[in-house]
N, C-alpha and C positions, 0 to 999 in steps of 0.2 A: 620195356624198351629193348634189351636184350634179346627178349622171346622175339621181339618183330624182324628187329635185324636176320635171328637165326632164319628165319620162314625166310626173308627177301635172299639170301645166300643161297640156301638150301635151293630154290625150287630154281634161281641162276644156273646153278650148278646143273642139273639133272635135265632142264629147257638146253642147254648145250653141250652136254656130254650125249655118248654114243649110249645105245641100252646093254649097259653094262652094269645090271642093277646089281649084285654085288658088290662088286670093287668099289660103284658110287658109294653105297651106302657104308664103308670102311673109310674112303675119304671124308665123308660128309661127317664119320663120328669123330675124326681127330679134327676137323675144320672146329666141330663145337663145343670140343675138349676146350681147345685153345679159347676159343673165345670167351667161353664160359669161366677161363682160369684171370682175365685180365679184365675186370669190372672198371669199364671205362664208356664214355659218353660217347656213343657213334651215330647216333639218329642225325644229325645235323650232318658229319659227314657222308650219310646215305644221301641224304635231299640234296646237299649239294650237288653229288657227283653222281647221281640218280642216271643218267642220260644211258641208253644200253649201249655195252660193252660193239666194237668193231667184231666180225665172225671173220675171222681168217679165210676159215674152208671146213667142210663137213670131211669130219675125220675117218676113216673107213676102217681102222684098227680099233677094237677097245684098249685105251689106254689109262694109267691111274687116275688121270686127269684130262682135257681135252685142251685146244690151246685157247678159246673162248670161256673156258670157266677158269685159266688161269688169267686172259687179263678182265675178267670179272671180279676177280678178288682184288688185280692192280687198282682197279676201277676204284673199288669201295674201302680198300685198307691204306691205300701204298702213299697216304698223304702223311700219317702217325708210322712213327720208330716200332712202337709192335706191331703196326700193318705191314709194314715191311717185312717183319721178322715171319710173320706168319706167312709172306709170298714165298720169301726165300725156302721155307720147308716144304710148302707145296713143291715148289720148282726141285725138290730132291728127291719125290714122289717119282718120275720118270724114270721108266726103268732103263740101269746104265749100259743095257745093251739088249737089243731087240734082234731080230732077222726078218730081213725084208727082201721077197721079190719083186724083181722088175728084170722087161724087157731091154737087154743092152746089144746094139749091133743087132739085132736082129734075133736075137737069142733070148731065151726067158735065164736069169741067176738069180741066186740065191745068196744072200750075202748076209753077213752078222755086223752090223753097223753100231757102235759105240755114242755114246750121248757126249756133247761137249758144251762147254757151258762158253758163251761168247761174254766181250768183254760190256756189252749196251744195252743189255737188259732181254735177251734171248738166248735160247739152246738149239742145237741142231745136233744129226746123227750124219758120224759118215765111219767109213772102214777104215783105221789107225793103221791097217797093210798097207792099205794104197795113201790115204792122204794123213796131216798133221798142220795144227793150227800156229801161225807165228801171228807176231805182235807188229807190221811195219807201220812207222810212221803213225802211234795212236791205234790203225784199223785193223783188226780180223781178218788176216790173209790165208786160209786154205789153201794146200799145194803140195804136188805130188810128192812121195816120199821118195820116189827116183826120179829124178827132173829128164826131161827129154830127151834134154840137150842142147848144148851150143846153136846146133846147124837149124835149129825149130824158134818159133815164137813161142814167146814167153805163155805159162800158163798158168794159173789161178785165178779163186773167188775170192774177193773180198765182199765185207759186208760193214755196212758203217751207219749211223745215224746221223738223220739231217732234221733240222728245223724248215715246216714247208709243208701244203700238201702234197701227197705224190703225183697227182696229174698236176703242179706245179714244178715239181722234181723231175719228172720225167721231161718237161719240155726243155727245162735248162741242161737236160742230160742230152737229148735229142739236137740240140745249137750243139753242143761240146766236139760232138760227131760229125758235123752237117756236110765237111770236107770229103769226108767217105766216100769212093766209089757206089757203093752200095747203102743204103741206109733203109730199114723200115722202121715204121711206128712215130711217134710211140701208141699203141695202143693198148686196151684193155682187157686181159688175160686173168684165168682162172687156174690154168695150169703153168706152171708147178704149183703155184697158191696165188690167190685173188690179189691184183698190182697190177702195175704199168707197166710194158716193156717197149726198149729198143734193142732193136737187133743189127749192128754196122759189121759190116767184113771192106777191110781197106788192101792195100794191095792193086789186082788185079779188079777187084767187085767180086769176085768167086769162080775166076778161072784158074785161078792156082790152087796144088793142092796146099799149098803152106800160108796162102791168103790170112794175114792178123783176123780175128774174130771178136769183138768185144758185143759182150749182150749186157744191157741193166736191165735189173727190175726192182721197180718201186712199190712201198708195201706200205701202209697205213699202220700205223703203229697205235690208232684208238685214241692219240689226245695231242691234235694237228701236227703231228710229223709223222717223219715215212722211214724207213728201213731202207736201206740200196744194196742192190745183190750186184758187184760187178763181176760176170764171169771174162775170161780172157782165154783163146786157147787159136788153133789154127783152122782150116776149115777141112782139112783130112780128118783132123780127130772130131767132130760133129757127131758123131757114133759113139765115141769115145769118152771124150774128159768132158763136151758139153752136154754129152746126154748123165752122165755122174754128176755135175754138178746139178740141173735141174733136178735129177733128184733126191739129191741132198736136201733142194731147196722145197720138198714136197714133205722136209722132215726138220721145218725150220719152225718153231714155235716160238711166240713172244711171252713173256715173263713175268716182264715188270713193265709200266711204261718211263722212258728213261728220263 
């Protein structure tokens, strides 16, 4: 029984991680350390929650782990107190700081982005120079570590969990906006990662450069609810704190499901 479990994990793992056959096979031997250390009956919860795992997005870095072989173990552990315990060590697997390029403004950077662990069952990378995670109100607010300023709109990501699916979520996000000068979507996007987005700029509609900017993206969290990414910033910084945030949001991995 054990043995089958281990094969249906193992070959999970390896169908959704990048060919990084090393590091897999280092993962995969502490994945069967643990399991092999807790003689307990999981056949039943295999066949229950048997359904394949949601694929976020095909990950272009080898990482310890990929974000589809982690909610693959959400999938099939995270109903049992040591399924849990063994997500959580997976999820400390990620390395706590990477370096990552990307084109900003029009420029190619190079930046060293830190791993941060959110409060609903995911982690994301972003640069602790520029930004820092607060608590408002319950949600995961992201926000600059020197704020604007007074004479600007307001700027941050939050990210929060909803019951719903996300092409559900996005249309009640999509009404919430609908007053907007400007309003697109919501439609179906793959970048920064697979979800629903609206993109509203109030004000003017986008003739100002200080024009409010709010963008959601709705994300499928693998067991009927969605993730929401609210970004916030102005329409001068477009180049700027919204092209930072989406790709933060290219560095958002799910965990657990909540």
């Amino acid at each position: 029984m054990a043995d089958a479990f281990d094969e249906r994990l193992k070959a999970s793992l390896r169908k959704a991680t990048e060919p990084a056959s090393r590091m897999q096979e280092d993962v995969w031997s502490r994945i069967a350390e643990r399991i092999a250390a807790e003689p307990s009956d999981r056949e039943e919860a295999v066949k229950a929650q048997a359904a394949p795992p949601v694929r976020r997005r095909r990950l272009r870095r080898a990482a310890v782990v990929s974000a589809a072989a982690v909610l693959t173990l959400g999938a099939f552990l995270a109903a049992a107190p040591p399924g849990r315990a063994l997500v959580a060590e997976v999820k400390s697997w990620f390395a706590p700081q990477k370096t990552v390029e990307e084109p900003l403004e029009g420029q190619p950077e190079t930046t060293e982005v830190e791993l941060q662990e959110g409060a609903a069952g995911y982690v994301i990378y972003f640069d602790e120079a520029r930004f820092r995670m607060d608590r408002v109100d319950g949600v995961d607010r992201i926000v600059p570590v020197e704020a604007p300023g007074p004479a600007y709109p307001e700027v941050y990501m939050e990210i929060s969990h909803t019951a719903g699916a996300p092409a559900d979520v996005a249309k009640a996000l999509a009404a919430s906006v609908e007053r907007e000068p400007t309003v697109l979507g919501p439609r179906k996007v793959e970048f920064p990662t697979g979800g629903w987005e609206i993109y509203a700029v109030g004000g003017t509609g986008g003739l100002a450069w200080n024009d409010p900017v709010v963008r959601y993206l709705a994300i499928d969290d693998g067991a009927g609810g969605a993730f929401v990414a609210k970004q916030k910033y102005f329409l001068e910084a477009e180049e700027g704190y919204g092209a930072r945030f989406q790709l933060m949001m290219k560095e958002f991995y799910i965990t657990e499901n909540p």
